[in-house]
Residue, then its C-alpha position, 0 to 999 in steps of 0.5 A: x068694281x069700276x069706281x067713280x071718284x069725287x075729287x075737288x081739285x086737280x091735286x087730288x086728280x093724279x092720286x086718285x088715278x094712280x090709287x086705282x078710280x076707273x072715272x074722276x068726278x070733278x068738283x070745287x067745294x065738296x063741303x057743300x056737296x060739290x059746285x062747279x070747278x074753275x075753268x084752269x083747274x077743268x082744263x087740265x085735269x080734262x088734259x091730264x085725265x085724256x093722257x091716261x084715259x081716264x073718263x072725267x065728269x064735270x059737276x055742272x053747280x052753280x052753288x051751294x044749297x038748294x037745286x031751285x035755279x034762277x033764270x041766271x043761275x041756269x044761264x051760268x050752267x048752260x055756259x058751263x055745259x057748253x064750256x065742256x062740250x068745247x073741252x072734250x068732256x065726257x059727261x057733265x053732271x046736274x039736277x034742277x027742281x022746283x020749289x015744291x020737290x019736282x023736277x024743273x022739267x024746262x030748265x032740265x030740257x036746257x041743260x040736257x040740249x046744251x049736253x049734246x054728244x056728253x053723257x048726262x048723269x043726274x046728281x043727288x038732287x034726286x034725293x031731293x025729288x018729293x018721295x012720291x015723285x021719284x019713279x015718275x021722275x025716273x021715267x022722264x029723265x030715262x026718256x030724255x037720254x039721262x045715262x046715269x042717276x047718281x042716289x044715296x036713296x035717301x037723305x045723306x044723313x042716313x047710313x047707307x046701309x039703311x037706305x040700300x032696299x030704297x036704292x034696289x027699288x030704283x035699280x029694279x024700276x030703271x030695269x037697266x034703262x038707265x044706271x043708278x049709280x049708288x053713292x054717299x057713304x061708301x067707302x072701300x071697306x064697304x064697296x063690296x058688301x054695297x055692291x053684293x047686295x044692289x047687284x051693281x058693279x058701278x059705285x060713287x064715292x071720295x073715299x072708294x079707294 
């Protein structure tokens, strides 16, 4: 089972790579569902993470809340991206939407050329996609080279064994254009059954291990 770890410090970095984490998603403040790590704390878990070789995805997130950005807003994340681009990181991770639930396809388009030779994963703002929109959606982010889209399939406060028949629906739709990464509540009593019944040998989580 390859696991991708969510952590919100370099403390947690070496913990994490010693308890078995296949990849290290890197956060500040995961209370508030992750937000960008500071550049010291980036730059020497990307160093560290090279020693071991270990993959490490940056969470591109400006703030808290909602995924509706402003002009400004995407300026810091661009920077960001460009910032990993310069470190050597493997993949960045984000999402961008509209008021009324769509993707915001410009600033994604933004964000994506500013990712060039890093792998693209797409967050949980998916789960935030207008219910009726998200195959569509699907279908734009796999033609714009999105190389992961990371689901609880549904709201966080759902169990996630409630949600696991809508995750299936997006696994069977992504029919291996892209990887849906399950993610939010998965904890390492409950990988493997999660994993057995998605059909899926990749999960998300800060308590996989």
């Amino acid at each position: 089972m390859y696991k991708e770890i969510a952590v919100e410090n370099f403390t947690d970095v070496p913990h994490a790579v010693l308890a078995g984490a296949d990849r290290i998603e890197l956060n500040d403040n995961l209370a508030v569902g992750g937000t960008s790590p500071s550049l010291g704390v980036l730059q020497e878990s990307a160093k560290y993470l090279e020693e071991k070789g270990v993959p490490l995805v940056e969470m591109i997130r400006p703030r808290g809340g909602n995924f509706v950005y402003n002009d400004l807003e995407l300026k810091m994340m661009e920077a960001d991206v460009f910032q990993a681009q310069k470190l050597g990181i493997d993949a960045v991770a984000f999402g961008a939407l509209t008021a009324d639930g769509e993707l915001d396809e410009d600033a994604l388009e933004l964000l994506i050329g500013a990712s060039s030779g890093m792998q693209v994963v797409f967050h949980m703002a998916f789960d935030d996609i207008a219910e009726d929109s998200r195959f569509e959606a699907m279908d734009w982010l796999i033609d714009h080279d999105v190389d992961r889209i990371l689901t609880h399939g549904g709201s966080l406060d759902l169990p996630i064994k409630d949600t696991l028949p809508q995750i299936k629906k997006y696994i069977d739709y992504a029919a291996g254009r892209s990887q849906i990464l399950p993610g939010g509540g998965i904890t390492a009593e409950n990988a493997d059954a999660v994993a057995q019944e998605l059909g899926v040998s990749a999960l998300h989580g800060t308590r996989l291990l």
